[in-house]
C-alpha positions as CSV (number, residue, x, y, z in Angstrom):
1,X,12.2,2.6,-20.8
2,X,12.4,0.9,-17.7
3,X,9.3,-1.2,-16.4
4,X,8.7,-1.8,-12.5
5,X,7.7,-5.1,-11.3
6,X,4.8,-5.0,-9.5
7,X,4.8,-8.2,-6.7
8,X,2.3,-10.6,-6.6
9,X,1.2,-8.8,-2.9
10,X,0.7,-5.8,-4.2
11,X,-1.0,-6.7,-7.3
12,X,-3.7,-9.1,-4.7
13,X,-4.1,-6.0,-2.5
14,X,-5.1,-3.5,-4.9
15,X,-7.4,-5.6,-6.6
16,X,-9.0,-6.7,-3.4
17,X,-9.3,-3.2,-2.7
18,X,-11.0,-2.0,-6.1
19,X,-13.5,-5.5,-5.2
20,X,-14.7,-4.4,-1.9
21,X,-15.2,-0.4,-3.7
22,X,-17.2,-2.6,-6.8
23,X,-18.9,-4.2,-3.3
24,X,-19.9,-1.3,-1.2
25,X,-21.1,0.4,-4.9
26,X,-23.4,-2.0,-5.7
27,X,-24.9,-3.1,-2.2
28,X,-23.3,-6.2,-2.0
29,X,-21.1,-5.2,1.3
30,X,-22.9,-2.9,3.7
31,X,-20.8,-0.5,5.6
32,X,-22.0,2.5,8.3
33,X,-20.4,5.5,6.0
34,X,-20.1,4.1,2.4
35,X,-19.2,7.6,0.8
36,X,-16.6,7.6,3.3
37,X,-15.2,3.8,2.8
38,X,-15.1,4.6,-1.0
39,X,-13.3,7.7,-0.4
40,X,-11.0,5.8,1.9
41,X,-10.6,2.9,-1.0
42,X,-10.0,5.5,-3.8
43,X,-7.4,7.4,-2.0
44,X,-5.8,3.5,-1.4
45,X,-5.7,2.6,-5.1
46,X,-4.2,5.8,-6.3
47,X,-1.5,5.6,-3.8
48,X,-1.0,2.2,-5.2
49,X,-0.8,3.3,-8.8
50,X,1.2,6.2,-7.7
51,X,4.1,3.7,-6.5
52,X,4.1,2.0,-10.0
């Protein structure tokens, strides 16, 4: 079985994306339309994970 690498980029961008989703859950980073930032962030992610 055949693993991809995942860069070091990629790795920092999808975790900074699943910190400001934690942020905008919890009220720690206000945004106009959070339902639609979060919808926005999730679609990001599983993009991300799709590529794996």
């Amino acid at each position: 079985m055949r693993q991809q690498v995942v860069s070091a980029d990629q790795m920092w961008r999808r975790m900074e994306l699943r910190r400001r989703r934690w942020q905008i859950q919890n009220g720690r980073l206000l945004v106009d339309e959070p339902e639609a930032v979060v919808w926005w962030l999730d679609k990001e992610i599983a993009e991300m994970e799709g590529q794996r």
